[in-house]
C-alpha positions as semicolon CSV with decimal commas, in nm:
position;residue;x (nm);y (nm);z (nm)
1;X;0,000;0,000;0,000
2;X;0,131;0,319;-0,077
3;X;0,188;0,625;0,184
4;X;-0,083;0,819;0,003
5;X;-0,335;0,545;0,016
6;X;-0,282;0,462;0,380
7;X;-0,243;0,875;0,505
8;X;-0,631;0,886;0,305
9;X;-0,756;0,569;0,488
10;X;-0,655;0,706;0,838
11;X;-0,789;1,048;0,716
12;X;-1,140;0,852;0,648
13;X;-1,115;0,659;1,002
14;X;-1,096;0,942;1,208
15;X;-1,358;1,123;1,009
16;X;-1,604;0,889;1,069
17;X;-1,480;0,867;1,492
18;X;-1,550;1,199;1,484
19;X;-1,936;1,159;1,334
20;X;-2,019;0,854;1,565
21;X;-1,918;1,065;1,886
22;X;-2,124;1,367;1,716
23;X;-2,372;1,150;1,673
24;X;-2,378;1,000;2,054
25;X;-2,316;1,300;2,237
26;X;-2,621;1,436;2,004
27;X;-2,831;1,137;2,139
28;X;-2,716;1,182;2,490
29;X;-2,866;1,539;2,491
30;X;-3,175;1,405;2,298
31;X;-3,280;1,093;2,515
32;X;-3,258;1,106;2,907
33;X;-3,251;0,823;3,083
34;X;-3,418;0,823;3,420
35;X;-3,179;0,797;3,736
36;X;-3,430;0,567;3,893
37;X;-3,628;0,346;3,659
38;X;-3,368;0,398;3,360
39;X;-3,698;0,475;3,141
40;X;-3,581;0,611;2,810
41;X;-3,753;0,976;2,750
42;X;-3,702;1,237;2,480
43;X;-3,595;1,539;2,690
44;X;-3,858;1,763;2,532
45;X;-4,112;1,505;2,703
46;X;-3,894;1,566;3,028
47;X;-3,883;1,936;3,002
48;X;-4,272;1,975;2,931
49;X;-4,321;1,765;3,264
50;X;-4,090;1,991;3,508
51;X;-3,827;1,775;3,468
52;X;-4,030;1,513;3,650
53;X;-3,996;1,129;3,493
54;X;-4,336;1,066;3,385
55;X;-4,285;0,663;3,490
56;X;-4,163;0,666;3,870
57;X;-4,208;1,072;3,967
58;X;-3,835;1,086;3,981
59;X;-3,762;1,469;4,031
60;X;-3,455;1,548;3,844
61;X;-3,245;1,808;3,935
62;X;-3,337;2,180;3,843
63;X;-3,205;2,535;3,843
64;X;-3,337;2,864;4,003
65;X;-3,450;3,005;3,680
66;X;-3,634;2,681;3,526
67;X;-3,826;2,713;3,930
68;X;-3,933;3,038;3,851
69;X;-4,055;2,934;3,541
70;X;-4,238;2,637;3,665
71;X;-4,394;2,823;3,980
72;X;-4,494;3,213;3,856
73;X;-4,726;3,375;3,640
74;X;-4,558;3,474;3,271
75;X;-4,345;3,748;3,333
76;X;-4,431;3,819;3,684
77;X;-4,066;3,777;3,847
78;X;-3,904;4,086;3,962
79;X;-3,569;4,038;4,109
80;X;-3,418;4,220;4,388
81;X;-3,034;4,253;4,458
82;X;-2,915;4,010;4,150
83;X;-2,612;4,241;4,199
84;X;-2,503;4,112;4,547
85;X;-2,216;3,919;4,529
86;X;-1,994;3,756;4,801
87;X;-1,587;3,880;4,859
88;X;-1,347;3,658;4,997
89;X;-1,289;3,825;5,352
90;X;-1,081;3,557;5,507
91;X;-0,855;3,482;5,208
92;X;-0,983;3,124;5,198
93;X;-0,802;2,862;4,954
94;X;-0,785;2,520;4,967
95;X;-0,700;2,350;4,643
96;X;-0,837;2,655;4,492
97;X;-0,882;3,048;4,631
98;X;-1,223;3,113;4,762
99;X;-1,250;3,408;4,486
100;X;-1,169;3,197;4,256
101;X;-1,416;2,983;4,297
102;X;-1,695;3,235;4,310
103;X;-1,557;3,388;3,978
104;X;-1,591;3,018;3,820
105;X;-1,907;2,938;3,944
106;X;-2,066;3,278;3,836
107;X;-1,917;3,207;3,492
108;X;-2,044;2,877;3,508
109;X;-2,389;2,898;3,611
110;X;-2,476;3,324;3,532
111;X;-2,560;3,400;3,861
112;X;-2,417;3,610;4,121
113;X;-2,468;3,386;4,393
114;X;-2,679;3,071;4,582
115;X;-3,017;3,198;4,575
116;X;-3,254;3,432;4,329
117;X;-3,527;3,679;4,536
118;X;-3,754;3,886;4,405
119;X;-4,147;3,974;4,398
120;X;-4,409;3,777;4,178
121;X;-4,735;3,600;4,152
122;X;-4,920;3,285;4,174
123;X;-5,231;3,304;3,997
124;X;-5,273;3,689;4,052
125;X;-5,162;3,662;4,420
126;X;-4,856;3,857;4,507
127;X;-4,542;3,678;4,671
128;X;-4,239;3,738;4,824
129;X;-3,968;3,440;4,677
130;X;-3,651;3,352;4,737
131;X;-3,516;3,059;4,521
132;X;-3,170;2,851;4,610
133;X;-2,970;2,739;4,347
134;X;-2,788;2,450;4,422
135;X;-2,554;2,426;4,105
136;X;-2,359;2,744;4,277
137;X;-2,111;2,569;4,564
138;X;-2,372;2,315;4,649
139;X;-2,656;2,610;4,682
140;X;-2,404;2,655;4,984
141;X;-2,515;2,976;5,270
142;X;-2,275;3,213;5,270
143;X;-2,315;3,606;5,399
144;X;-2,493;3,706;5,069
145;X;-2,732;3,404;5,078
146;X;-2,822;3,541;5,390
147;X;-2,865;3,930;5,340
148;X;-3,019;3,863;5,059
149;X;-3,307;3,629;5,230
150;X;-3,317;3,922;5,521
151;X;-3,368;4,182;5,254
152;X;-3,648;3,957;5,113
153;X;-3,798;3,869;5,432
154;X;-3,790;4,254;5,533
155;X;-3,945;4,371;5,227
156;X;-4,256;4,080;5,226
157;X;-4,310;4,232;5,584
158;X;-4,321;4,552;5,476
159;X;-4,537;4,516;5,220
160;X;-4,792;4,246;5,413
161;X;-4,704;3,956;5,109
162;X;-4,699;3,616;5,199
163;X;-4,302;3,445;5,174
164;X;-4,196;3,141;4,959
165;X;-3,801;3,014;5,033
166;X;-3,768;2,696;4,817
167;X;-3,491;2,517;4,958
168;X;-3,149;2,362;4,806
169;X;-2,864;2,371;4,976
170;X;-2,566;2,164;5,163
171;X;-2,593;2,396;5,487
172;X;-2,333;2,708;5,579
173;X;-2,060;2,784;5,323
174;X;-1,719;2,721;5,539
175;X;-1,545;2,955;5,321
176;X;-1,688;3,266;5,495
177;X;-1,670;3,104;5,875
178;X;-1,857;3,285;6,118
179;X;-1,974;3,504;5,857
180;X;-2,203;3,205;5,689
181;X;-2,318;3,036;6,050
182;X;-2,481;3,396;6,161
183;X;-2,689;3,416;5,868
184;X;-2,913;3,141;6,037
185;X;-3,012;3,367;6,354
186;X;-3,048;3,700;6,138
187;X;-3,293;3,528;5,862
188;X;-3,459;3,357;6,167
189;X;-3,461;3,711;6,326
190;X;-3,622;3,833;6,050
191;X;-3,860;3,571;6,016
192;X;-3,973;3,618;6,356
193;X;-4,060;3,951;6,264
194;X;-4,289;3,877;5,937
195;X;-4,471;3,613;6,152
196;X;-4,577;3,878;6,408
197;X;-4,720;4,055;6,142
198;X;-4,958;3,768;6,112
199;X;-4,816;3,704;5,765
200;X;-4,750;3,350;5,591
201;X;-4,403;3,208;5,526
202;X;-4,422;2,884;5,307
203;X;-4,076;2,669;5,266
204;X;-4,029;2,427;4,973
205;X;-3,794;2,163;5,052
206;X;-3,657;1,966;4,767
207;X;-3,303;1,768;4,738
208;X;-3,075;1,786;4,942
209;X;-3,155;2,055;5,192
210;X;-2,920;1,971;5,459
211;X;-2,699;2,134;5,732
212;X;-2,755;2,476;5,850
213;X;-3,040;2,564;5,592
214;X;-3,238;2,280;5,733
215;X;-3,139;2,392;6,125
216;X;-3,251;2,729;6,027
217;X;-3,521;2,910;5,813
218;X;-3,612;2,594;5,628
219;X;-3,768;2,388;5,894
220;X;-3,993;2,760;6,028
221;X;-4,252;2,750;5,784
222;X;-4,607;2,772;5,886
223;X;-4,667;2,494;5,643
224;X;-4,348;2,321;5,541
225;X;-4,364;2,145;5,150
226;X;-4,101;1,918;5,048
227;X;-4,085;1,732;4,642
228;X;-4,095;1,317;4,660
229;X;-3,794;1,142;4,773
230;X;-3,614;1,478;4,872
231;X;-3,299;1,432;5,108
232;X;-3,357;1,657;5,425
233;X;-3,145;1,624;5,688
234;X;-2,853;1,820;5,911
235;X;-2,594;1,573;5,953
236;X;-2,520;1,289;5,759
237;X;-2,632;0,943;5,754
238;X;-2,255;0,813;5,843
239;X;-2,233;1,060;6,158
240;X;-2,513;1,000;6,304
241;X;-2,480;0,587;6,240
242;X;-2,167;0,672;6,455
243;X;-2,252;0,896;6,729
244;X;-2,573;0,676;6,830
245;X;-2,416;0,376;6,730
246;X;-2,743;0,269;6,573
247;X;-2,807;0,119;6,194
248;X;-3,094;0,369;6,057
249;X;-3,404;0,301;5,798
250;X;-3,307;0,296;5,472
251;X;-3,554;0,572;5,377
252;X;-3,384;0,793;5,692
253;X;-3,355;1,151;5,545
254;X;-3,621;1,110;5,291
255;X;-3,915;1,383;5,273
256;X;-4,162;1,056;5,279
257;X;-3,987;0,959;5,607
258;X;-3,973;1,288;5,795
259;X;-4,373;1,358;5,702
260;X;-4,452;0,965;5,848
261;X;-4,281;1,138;6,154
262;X;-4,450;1,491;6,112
263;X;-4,136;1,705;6,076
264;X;-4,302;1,803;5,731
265;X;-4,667;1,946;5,634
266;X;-4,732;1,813;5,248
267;X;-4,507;1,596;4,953
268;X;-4,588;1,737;4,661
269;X;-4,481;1,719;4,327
270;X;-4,321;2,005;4,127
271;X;-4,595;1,969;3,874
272;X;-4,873;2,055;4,099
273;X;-4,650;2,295;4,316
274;X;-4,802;2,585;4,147
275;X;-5,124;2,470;4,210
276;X;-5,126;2,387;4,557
277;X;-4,909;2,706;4,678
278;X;-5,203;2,842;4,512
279;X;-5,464;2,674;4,712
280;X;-5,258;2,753;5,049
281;X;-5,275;3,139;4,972
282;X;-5,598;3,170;4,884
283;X;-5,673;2,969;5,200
284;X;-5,468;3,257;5,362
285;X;-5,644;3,534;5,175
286;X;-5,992;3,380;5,248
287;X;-5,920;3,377;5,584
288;X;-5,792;3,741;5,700
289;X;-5,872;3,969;5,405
């Protein structure tokens, strides 16, 4: 074979490696498979459906702006302080620096930090939101998380609107120290406040909402929702297996376990969500207006 022949052959061969991984990756963003059933599903089918499987009610993970999508009126959403964004005060690094990190993750995911707040409605009714994102550090609580909540919470009792936090998170953001752990007495400070205004506060729990998001704000709620086979919890599984020295359920942690136990109000689905935060506020609104 000549050196022409065989340089046109290998030429040919990695042409057509090149249009079978095309060709997969372009499947692979077509066709989800479910994380818990494996059932095969175009992913416009998924999208149209909340990202919900529509075989086992597997909720797949979601972003801040697809929730306010899912949840609001069209074009109600008003946000308040997108432009609040966290500094590195200690000079944390570990195997990166702390501002680092923040500068990737707002590249990465076009927000300026772990949660979205603003004003908007449900069905006409006027709301007070704040919406964790946990695709930025693990929806993690650092001091912005928390003024920004605070600021939210302040302004719903201001102007007498019932509060929605939906929850995401893996607890206080170590990065920021004491900084991130006193966030959870000034949002429950504030909260304290908009409840003796006789005003409701809702939480939405979904997965994972965990450490000091869960021993804080997110476990308040006059009526406290959490999305099917959510993990809520403070510590780990592992720790607490080791402190009590104890093997626990295998459904410890889950939203279906903590409601058999009454630590939550309601499981509900993110495709009804809008409907039954709308049946909760007009219960509210029937009640006292």
């Amino acid at each position: 074979m000549s050196l022409l022949k065989w340089l046109a052959q290998k030429r040919n061969l990695l042409s057509d490696n090149k249009i079978k991984k095309f060709e997969f990756q372009l499947n692979q963003n077509l066709w989800i498979k479910c994380n818990q059933c494996s059932f095969l599903m175009y992913y416009k089918l998924l999208e149209s459906n909340y990202k919900v499987c529509p075989e086992c009610n597997y909720h797949f993970p979601t972003s801040s702006n697809e929730r306010i999508r899912y949840l609001f009126d069209n074009n109600s959403w008003y946000p308040i302080d997108s432009n609040l964004s966290s500094t590195d005060p200690l000079g944390f690094a570990d195997r990166k620096l702390y501002s680092q990190r923040l500068f990737d993750m707002k590249l990465k995911t076009g927000l300026s930090d772990a949660v979205q707040t603003g004003i908007a409605h449900i069905n006409g009714i006027k709301v007070a939101c704040g919406i964790m994102d946990f695709r930025f550090m693990g929806g993690s609580m650092g001091s912005v998380v928390g003024e920004k909540l605070t600021r939210l919470i302040e302004k719903a009792t201001h102007e007498t609107v019932p509060l929605i936090i939906l929850c995401a998170s893996g607890g206080a953001r170590m990065q920021e120290g004491m900084l991130s752990l006193m966030q959870m007495a000034k949002i429950s400070s504030a909260l304290h406040r908009h409840s003796e205004k006789s005003l409701p506060y809702l939480t939405i729990l979904t997965s994972p909402t965990t450490g000091g998001v869960t021993a804080s704000f997110a476990m308040l709620g006059d009526v406290i929702i959490a999305e099917p086979g959510a993990v809520i919890a403070f510590a780990g599984r592992r720790v607490i297996e080791q402190t009590i020295k104890e093997d626990l359920p295998d459904n410890f942690q889950t939203s279906e376990y903590l409601f058999k136990h009454g630590f939550i109000d309601l499981i509900t689905s993110r495709n009804d969500l809008h409907n039954q935060l709308y049946k909760l506020l007009s219960l509210y609104f029937n009640s006292f207006h």
